[in-house]
NUTIZA-645030 format. One line per field, with one value per atom (N, C-alpha, C): residue in one letter; chain; x, y negated, z negated. Coordinates in pm, whole numbers, padded with zeros to 5 digits. Atoms other than C-alpha are relative to their C-alpha. Layout:
BEGIN
aa = c(A  ...)
ch = c(A  ...)
east = c(X  ...)
north = c(Y  ...)
up = c(Z  ...)
END
This chain:
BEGIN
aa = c(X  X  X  X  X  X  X  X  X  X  X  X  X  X  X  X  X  X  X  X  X  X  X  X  X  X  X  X  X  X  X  X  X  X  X  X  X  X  X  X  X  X  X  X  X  X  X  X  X  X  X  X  X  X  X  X  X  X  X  X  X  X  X  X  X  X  X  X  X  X  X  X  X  X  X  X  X  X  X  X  X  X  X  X  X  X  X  X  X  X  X  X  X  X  X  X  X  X  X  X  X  X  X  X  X  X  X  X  X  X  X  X  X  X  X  X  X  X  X  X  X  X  X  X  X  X  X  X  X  X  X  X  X  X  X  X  X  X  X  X  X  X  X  X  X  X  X  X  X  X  X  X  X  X  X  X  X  X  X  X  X  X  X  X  X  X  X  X  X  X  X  X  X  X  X  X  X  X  X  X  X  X  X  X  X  X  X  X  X  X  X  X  X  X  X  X  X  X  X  X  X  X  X  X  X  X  X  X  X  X  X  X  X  X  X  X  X  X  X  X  X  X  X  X  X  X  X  X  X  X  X  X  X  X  X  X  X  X  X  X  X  X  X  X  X  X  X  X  X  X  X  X  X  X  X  X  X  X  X  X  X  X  X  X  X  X  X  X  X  X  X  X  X  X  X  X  X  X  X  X  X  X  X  X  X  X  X  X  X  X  X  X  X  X  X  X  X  X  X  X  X  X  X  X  X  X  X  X  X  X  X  X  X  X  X  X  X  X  X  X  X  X  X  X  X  X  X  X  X  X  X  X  X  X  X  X  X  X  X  X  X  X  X  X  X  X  X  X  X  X  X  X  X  X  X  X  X  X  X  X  X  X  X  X  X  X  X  X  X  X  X  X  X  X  X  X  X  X  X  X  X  X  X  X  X  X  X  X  X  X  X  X  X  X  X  X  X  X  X  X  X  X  X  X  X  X  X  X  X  X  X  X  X  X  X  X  X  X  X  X  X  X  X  X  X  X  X  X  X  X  X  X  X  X  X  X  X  X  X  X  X  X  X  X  X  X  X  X  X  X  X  X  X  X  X  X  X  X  X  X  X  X  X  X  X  X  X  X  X  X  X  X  X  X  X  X  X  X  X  X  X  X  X  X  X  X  X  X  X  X  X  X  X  X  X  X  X  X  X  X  X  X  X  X  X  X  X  X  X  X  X  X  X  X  X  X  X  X  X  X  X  X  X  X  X  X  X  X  X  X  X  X  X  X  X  X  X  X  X  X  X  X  X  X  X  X  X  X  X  X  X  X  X  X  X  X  X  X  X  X  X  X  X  X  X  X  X  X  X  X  X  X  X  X  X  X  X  X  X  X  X  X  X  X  X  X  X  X  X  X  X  X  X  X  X  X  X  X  X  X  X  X  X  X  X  X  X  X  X  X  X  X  X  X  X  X  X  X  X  X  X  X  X  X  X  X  X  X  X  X  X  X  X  X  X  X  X  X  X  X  X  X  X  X  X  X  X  X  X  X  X  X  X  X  X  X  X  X  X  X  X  X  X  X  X  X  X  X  X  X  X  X  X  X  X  X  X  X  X  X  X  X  X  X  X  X  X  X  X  X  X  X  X  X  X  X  X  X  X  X  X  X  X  X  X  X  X  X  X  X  X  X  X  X  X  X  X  X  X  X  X  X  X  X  X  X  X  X  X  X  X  X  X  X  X  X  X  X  X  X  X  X  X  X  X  X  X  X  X  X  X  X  X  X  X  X  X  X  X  X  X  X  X  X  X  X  X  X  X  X  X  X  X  X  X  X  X  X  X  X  X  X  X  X  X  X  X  X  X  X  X  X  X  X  X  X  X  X  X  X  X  X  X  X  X  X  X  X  X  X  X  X  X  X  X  X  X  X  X  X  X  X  X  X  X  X  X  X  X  X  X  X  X  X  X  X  X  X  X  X  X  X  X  X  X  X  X  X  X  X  X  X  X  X  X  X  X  X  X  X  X  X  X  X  X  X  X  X  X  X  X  X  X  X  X  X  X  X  X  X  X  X)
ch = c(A  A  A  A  A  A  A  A  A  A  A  A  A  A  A  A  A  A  A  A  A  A  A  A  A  A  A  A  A  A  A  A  A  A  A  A  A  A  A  A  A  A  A  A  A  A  A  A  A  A  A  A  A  A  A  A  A  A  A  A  A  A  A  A  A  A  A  A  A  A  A  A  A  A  A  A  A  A  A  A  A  A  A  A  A  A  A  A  A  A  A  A  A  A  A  A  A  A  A  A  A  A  A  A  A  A  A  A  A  A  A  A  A  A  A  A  A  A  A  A  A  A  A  A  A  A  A  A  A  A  A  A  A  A  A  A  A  A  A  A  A  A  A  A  A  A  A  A  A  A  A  A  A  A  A  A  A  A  A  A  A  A  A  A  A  A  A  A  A  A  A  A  A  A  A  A  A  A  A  A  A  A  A  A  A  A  A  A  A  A  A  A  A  A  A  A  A  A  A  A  A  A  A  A  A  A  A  A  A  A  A  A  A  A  A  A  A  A  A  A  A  A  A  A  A  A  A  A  A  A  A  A  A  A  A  A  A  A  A  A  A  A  A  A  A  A  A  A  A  A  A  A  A  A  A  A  A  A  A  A  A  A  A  A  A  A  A  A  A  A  A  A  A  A  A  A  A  A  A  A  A  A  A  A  A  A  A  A  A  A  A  A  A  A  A  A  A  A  A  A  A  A  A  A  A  A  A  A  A  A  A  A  A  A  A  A  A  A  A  A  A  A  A  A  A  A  A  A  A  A  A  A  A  A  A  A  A  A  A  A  A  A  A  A  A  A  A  A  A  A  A  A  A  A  A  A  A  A  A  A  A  A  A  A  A  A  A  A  A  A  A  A  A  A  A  A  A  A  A  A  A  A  A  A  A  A  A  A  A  A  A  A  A  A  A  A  A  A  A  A  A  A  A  A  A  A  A  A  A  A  A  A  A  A  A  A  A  A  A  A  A  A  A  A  A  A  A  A  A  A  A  A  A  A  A  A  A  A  A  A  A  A  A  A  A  A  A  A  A  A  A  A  A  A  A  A  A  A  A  A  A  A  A  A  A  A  A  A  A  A  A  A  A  A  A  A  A  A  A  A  A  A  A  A  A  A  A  A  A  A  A  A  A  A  A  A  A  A  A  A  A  A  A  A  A  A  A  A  A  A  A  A  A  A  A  A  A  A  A  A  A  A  A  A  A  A  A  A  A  A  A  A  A  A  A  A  A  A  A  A  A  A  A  A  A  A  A  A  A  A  A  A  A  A  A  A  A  A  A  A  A  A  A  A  A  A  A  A  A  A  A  A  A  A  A  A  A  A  A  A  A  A  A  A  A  A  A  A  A  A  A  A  A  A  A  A  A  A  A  A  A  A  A  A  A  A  A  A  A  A  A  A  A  A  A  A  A  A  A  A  A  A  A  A  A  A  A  A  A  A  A  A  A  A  A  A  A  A  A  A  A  A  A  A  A  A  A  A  A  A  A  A  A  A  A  A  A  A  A  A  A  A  A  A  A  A  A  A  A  A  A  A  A  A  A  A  A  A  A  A  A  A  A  A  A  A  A  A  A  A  A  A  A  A  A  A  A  A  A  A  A  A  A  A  A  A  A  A  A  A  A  A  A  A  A  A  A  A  A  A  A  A  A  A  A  A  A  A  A  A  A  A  A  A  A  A  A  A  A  A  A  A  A  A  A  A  A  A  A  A  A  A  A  A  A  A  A  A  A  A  A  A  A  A  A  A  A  A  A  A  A  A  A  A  A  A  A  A  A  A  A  A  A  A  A  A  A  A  A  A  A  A  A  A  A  A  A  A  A  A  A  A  A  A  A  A  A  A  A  A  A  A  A  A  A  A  A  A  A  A  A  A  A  A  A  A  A  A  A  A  A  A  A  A  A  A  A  A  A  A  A  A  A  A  A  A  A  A  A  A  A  A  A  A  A  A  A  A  A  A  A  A  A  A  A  A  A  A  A  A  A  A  A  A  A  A  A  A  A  A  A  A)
east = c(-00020  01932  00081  -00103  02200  00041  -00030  02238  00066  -00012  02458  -00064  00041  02433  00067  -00007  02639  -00058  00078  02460  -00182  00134  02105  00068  -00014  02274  00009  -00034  02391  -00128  00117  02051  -00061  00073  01867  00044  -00067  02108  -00010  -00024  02087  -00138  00148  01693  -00028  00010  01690  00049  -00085  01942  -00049  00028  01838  00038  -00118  02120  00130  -00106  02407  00092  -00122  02663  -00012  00052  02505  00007  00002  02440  00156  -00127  02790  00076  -00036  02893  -00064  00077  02657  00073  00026  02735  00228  -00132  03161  00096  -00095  03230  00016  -00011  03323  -00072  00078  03161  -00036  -00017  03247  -00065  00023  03229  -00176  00166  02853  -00089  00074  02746  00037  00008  02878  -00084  00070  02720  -00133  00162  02366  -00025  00052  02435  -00007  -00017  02515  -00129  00139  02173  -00104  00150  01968  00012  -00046  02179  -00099  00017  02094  -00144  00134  01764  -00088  00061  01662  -00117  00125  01462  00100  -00037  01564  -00057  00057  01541  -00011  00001  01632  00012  00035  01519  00126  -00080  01813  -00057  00022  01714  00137  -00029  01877  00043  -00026  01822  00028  -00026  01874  -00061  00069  01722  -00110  00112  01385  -00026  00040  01294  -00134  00080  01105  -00145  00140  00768  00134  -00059  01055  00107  -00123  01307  -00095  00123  00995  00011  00023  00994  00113  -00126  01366  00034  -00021  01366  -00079  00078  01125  00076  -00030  01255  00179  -00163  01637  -00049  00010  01509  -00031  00043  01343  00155  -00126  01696  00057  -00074  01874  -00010  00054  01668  00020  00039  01626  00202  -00111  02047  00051  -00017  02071  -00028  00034  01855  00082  -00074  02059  00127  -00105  02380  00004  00073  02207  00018  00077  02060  00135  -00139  02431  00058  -00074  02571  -00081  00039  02319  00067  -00003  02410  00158  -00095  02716  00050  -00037  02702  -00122  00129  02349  -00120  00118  01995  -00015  00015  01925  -00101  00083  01662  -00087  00124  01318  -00098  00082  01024  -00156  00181  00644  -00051  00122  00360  -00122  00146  00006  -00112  00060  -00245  -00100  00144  -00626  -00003  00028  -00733  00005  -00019  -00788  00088  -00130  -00477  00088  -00125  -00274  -00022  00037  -00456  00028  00059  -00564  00107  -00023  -00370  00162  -00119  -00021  00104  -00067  00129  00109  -00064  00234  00095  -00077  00421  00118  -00098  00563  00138  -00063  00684  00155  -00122  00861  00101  -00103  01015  00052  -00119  01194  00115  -00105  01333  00134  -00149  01510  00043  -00072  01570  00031  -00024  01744  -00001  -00098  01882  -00146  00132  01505  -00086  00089  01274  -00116  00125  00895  -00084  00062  00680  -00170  00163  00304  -00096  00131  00039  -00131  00178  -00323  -00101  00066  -00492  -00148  00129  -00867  00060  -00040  -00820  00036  -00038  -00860  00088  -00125  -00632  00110  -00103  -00400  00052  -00025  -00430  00018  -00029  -00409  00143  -00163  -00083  00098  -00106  00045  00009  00022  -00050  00072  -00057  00080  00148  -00136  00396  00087  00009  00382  00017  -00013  00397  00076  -00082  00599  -00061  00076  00379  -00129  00134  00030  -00082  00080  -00230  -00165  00111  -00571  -00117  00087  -00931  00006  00023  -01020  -00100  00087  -01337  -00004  -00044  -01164  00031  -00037  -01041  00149  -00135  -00669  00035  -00027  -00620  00106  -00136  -00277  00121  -00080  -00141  00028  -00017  -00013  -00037  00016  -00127  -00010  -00063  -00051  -00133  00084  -00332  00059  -00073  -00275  -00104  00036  -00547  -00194  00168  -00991  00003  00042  -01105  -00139  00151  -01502  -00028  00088  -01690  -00087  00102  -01927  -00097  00024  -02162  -00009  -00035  -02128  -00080  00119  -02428  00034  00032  -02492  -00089  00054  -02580  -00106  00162  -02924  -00079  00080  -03014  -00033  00120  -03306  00086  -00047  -03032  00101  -00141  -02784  -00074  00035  -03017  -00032  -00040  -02971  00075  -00154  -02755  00020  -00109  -02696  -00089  00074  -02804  00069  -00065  -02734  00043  -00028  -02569  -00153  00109  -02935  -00100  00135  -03126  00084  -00073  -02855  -00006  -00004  -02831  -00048  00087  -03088  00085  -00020  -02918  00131  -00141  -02640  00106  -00111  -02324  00096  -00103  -02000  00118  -00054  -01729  00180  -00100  -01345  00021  -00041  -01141  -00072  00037  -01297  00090  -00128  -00941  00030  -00011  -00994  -00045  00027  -00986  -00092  00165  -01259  -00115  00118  -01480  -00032  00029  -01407  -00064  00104  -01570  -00120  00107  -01826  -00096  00067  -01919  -00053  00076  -01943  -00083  00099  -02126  -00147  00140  -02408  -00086  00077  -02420  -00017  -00006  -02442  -00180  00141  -02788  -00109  00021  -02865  -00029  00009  -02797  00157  -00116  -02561  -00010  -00050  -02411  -00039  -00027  -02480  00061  -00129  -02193  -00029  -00001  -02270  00170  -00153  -01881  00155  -00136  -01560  00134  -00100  -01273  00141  -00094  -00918  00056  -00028  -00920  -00120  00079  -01125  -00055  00009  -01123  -00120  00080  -01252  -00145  00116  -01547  -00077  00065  -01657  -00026  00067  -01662  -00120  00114  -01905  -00110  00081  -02101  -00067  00054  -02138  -00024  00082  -02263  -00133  00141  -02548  -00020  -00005  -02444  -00023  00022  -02470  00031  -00049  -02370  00145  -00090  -02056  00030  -00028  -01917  00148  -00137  -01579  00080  -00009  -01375  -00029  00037  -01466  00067  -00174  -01092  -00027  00011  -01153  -00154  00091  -01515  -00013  00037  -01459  00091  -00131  -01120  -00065  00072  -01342  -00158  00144  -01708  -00020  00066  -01706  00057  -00018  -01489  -00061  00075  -01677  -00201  00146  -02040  -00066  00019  -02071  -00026  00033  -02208  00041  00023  -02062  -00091  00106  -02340  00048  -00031  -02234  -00093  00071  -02320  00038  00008  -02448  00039  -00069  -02317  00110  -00154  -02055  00099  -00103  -01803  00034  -00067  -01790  00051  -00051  -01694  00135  -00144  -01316  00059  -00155  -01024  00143  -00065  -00713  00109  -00113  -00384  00074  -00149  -00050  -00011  -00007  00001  00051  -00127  00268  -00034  -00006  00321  00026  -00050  00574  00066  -00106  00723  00141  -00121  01011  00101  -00103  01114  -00007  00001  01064  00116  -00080  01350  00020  00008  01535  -00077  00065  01383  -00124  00130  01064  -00046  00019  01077  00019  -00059  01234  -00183  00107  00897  -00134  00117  00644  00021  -00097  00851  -00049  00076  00739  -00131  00144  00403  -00022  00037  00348  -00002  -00022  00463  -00062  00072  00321  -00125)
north = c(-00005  02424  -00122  00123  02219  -00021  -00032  02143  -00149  00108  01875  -00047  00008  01689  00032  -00130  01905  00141  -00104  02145  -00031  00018  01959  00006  00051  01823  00138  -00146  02204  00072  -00069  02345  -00045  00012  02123  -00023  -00014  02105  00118  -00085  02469  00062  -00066  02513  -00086  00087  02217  00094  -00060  02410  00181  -00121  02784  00066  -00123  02923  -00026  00022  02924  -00056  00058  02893  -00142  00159  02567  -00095  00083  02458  00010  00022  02475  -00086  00099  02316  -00148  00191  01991  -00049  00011  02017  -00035  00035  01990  00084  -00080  02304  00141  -00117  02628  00081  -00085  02951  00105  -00088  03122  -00087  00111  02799  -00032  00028  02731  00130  -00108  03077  00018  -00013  03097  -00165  00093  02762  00044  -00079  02876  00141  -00099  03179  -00069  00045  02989  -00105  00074  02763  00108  -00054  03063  00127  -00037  03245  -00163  00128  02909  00028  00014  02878  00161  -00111  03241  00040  -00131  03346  -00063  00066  03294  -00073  00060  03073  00031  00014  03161  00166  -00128  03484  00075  00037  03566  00130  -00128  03784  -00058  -00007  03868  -00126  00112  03552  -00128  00086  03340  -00016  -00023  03235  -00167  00080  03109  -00032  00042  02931  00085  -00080  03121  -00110  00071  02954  -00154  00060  02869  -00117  00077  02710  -00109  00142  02486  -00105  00040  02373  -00108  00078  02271  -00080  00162  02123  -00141  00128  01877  -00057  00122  01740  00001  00095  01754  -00077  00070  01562  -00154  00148  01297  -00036  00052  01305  -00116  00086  01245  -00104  00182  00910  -00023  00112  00794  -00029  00010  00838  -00109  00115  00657  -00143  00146  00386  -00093  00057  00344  -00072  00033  00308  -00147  00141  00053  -00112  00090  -00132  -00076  00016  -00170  -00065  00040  -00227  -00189  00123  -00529  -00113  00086  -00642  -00053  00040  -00695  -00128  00083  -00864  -00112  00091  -01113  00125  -00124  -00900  00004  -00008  -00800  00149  -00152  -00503  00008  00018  -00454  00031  -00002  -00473  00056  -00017  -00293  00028  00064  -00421  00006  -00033  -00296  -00096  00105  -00570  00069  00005  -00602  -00125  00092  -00829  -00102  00097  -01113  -00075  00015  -01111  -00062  00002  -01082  -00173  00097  -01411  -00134  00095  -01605  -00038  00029  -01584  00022  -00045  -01451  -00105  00099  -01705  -00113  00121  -01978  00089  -00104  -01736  00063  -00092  -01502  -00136  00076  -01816  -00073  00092  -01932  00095  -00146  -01586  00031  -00009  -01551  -00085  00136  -01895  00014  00006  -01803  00114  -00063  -01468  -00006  -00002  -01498  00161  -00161  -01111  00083  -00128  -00913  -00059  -00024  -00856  00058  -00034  -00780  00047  -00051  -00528  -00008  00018  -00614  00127  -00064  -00377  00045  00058  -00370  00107  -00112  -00165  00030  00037  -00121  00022  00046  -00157  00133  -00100  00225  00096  -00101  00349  -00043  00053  00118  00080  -00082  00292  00137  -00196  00663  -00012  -00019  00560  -00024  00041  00424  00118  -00147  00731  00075  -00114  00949  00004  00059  00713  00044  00064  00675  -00133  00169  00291  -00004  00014  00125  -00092  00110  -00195  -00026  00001  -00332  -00073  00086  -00570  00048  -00017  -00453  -00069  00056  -00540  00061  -00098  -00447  00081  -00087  -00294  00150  -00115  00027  00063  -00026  00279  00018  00019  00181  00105  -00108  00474  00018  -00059  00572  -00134  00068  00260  -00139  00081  -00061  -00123  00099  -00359  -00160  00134  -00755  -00124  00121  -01081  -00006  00040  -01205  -00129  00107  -01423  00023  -00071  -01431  00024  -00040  -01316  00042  -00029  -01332  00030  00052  -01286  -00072  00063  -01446  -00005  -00001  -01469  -00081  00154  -01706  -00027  00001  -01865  -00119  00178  -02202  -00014  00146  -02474  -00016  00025  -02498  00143  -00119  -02092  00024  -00009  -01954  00007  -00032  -01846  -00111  00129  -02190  -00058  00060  -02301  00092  -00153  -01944  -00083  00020  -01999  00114  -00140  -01621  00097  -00103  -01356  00120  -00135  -00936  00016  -00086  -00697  00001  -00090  -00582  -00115  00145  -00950  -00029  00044  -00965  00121  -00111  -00615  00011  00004  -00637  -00092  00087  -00938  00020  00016  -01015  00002  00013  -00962  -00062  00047  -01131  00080  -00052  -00930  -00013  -00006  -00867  00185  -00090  -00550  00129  -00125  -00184  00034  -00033  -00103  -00070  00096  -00378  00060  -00021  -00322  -00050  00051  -00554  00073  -00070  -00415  00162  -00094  -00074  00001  00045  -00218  -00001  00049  -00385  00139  -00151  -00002  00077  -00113  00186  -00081  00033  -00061  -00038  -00019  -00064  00132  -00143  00313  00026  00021  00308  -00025  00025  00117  00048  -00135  00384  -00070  00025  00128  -00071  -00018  00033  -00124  00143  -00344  00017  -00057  -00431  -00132  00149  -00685  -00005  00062  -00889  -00007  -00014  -00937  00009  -00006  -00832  -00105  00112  -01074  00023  -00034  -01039  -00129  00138  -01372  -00056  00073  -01515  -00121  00173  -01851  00002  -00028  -01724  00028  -00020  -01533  -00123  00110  -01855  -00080  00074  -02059  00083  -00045  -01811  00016  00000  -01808  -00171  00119  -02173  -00048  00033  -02174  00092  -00057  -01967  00167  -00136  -01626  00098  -00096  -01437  -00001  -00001  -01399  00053  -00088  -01286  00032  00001  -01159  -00003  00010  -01291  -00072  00092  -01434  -00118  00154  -01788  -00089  00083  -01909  -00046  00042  -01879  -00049  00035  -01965  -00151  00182  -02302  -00128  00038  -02352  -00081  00001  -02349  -00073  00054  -02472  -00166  00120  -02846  -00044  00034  -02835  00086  -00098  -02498  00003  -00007  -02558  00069  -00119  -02300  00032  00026  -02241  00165  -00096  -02003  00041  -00011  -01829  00172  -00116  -01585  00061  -00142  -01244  00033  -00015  -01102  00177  -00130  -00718  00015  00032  -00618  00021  00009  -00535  -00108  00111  -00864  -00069  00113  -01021  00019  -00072  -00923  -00061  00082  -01025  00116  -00074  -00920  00011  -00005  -00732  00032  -00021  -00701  00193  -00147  -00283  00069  -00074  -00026  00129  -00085  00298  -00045  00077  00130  -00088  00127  -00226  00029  00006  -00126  00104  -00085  00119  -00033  00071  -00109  00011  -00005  -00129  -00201  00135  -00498  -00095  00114  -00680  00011  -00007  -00544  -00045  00079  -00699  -00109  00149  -01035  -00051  00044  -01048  -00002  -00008  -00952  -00104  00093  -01236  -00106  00130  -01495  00048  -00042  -01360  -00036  00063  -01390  -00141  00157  -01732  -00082  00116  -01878  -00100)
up = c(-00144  -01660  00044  -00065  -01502  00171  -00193  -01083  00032  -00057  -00989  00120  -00157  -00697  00142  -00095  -00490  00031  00048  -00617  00147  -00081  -00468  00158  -00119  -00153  00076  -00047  -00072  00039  00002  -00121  00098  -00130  00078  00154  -00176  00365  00058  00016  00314  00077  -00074  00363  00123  -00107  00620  00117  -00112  00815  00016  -00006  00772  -00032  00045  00672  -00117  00095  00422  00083  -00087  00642  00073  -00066  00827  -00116  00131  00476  -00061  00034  00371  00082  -00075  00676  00028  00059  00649  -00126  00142  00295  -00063  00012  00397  -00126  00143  00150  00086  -00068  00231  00001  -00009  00313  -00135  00187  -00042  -00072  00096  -00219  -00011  -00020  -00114  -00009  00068  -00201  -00107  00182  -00519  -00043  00048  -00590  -00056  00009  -00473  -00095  00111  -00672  -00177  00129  -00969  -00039  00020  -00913  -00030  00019  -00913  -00118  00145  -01199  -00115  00143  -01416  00020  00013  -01309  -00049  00055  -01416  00144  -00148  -01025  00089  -00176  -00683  00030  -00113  -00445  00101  -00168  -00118  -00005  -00065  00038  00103  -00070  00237  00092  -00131  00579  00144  -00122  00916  00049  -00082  01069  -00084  00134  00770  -00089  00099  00459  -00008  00026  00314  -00096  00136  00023  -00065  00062  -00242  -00085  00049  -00428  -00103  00071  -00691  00076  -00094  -00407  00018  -00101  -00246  -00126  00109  -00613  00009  -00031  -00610  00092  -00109  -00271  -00048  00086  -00383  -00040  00067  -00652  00031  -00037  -00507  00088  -00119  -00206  -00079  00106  -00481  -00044  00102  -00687  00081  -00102  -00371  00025  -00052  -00241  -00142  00114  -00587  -00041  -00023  -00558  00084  -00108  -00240  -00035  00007  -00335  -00130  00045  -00631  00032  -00036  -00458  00090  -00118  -00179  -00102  00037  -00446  -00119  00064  -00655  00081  -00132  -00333  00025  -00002  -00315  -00047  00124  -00654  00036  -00049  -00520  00063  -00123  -00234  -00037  -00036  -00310  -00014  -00032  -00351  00129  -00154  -00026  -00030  00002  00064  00083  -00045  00216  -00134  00083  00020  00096  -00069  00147  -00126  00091  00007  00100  -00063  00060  -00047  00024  00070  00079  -00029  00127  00134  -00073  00427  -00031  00126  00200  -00013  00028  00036  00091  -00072  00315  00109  -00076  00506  -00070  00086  00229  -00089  00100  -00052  -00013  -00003  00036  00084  -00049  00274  -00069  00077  00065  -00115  00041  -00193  00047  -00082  00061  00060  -00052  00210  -00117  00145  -00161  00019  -00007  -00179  00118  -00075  00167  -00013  -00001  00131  -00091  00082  -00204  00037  -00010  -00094  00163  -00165  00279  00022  -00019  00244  00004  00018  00176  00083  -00065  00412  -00044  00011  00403  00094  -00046  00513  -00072  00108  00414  00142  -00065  00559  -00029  00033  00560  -00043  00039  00351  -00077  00101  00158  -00143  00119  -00227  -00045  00065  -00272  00073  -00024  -00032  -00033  00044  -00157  -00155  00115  -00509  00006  00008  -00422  00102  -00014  -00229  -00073  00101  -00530  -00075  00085  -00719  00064  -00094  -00465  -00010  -00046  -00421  00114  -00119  -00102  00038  00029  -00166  -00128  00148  -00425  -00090  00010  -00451  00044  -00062  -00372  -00116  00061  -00453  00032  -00045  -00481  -00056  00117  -00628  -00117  00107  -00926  -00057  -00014  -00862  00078  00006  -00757  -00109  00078  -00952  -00007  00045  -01062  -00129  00101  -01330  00024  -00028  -01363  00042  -00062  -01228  -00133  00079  -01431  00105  -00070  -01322  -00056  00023  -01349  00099  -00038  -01265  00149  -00088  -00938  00054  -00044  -00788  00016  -00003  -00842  00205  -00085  -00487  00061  -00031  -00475  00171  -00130  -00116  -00015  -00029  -00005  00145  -00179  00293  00022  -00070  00508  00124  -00103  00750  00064  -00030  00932  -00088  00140  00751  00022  00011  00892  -00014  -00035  00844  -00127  00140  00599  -00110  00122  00339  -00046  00021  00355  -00138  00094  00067  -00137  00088  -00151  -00088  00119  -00520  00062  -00018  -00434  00086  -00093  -00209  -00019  00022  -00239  00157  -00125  00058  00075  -00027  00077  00078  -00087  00175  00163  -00147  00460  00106  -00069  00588  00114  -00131  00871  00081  -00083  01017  00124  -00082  01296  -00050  00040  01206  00073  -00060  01305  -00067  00034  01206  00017  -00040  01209  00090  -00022  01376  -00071  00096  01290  -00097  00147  01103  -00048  00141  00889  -00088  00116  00572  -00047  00017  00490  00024  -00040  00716  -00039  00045  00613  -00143  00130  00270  00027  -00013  00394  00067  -00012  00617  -00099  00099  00293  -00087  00013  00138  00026  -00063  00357  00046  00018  00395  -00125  00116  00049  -00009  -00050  00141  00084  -00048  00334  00196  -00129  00659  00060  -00116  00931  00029  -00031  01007  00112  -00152  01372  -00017  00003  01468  00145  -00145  01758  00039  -00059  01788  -00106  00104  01602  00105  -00053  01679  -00098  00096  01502  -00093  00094  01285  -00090  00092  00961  00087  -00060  01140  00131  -00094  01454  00006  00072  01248  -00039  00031  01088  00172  -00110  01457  00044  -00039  01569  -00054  00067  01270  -00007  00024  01282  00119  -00129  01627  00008  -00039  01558  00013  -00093  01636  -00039  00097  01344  -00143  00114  00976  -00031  00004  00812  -00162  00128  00508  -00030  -00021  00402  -00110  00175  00035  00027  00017  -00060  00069  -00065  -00013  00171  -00156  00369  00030  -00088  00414  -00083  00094  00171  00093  -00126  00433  00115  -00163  00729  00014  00018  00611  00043  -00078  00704  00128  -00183  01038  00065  -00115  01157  -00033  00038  00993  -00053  00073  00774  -00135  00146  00397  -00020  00075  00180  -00132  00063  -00024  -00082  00066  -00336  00001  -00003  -00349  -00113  00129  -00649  00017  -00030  -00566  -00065  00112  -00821  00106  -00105  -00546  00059  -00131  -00402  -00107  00104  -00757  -00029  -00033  -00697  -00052  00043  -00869  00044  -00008  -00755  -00022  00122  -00916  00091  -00033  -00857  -00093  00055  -00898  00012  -00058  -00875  -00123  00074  -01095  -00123  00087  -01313  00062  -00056  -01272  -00027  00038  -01453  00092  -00080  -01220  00125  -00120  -00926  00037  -00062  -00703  -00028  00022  -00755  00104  -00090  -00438  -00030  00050  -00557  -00091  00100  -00873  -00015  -00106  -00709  00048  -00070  -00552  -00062  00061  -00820  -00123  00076  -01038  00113  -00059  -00753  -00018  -00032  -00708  -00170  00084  -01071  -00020  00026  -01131  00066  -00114  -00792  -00042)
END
């Protein structure tokens, strides 16, 4: 089976548009020329594709098939040409990267910051995701990149060290548990919470881990900052649960003891993860090349 890429571009301008004739005209070929094509795609391929009626034509089980993966050829075309075009001129690109709450506070700053500097030309899209929706968009590929824990399930994906990431809870310094080596989800559960945003990713953790326990956080107040969480915890107000990195940051100007949790979920380390690195896009690999090294 053979379909150039006049061949794809025809087709799907073809089902985009409805009709042959529209699709020949997107497609800058003629009205003959673009039906003998399509006949010659669905000669090669041994079935039809396109249904052709009255009002125009519809892709067959076998066509839906073909759009697909011409629509993949195509971008994975484009992005080649972009990404040549870079190589050209300096790398240049965008890069999205799906990060955990965490990550994106704690541990990403200083990095991100190395990597704009040397690259001026690529831009970054980070957005905020829990560890396992981060992995079923990589699977999906929907994402190209992403750092998750590693107490999800990463199957299918390749993945690279990046940085440990424990929780911890975090109390005032004078409350019953500030003198704990370790405490579970389950000794805290009953208590006050202090919390971040509901569409945090965090917190969407910390939710299924307590229904899990077969109970329900009550958060005296969600606020949209780590930092913020700790001042209120170290005035009394409630507990929180939040990585080390930030409650070790914040513990002797806000008054606050972080206290490990023995819960395998909170013992996190977290990876650098994609389908394949090697088929990263260059700014994407520009960036998992600092991120390693950092």
């Amino acid at each position: 089976m053979h379909f150039d890429l006049i061949d794809l571009r025809l087709f799907v301008n073809t089902v985009e548009a409805g009709s042959i004739t529209s699709g020949a005209e997107r497609s800058h070929l003629s009205l003959a020329s673009a039906s003998e094509r399509i006949r010659g795609m669905e000669d090669n391929a041994g079935v039809t594709l396109l249904v052709r009626e009255r009002r125009g034509v519809q892709p067959t089980a076998a066509g839906h098939m073909v759009l697909r993966h011409a629509r993949l050829v195509l971008q994975q075309m484009q992005q080649l040409q972009s990404e040549m075009h870079d190589f050209g001129e300096g790398l240049a690109g965008q890069v999205h990267l799906l990060c955990n709450t965490s990550t994106i506070s704690e541990h990403l700053p200083r990095p991100l910051a190395a990597f704009l500097a040397l690259h001026p030309r690529i831009s970054l899209h980070i957005e905020d995701r829990t560890s396992s929706q981060i992995a079923d968009a990589l699977r999906a590929g929907t994402a190209q990149l992403g750092i998750a824990a590693d107490n999800v399930d990463l199957q299918g994906l390749q993945t690279l060290p990046f940085r440990p990431d424990p929780l911890v809870l975090v109390v005032p310094r004078d409350h019953a548990l500030a003198g704990a080596r370790s405490v579970s989800l389950a000794d805290a559960v009953d208590l006050d919470f202090i919390g971040l945003a509901n569409e945090n990713a965090l917190q969407t953790l910390l939710a299924r881990q307590a229904q899990q326990l077969g109970k329900r956080l009550h958060f005296r107040a969600r606020l949209n900052h780590l930092e913020a969480v700790c001042q209120l915890v170290g005035l009394g107000t409630g507990v929180a649960i939040m990585p080390r990195i930030a409650a070790q940051r914040h513990a002797r100007a806000l008054g606050v003891k972080g206290v490990a949790l023995t819960d395998a979920w909170a013992n996190r380390q977290m990876l650098i993860c994609c389908r394949n690195f090697d088929e990263l896009p260059a700014p994407a690999q520009a960036l998992v090349g600092q991120l390693k090294g950092d």
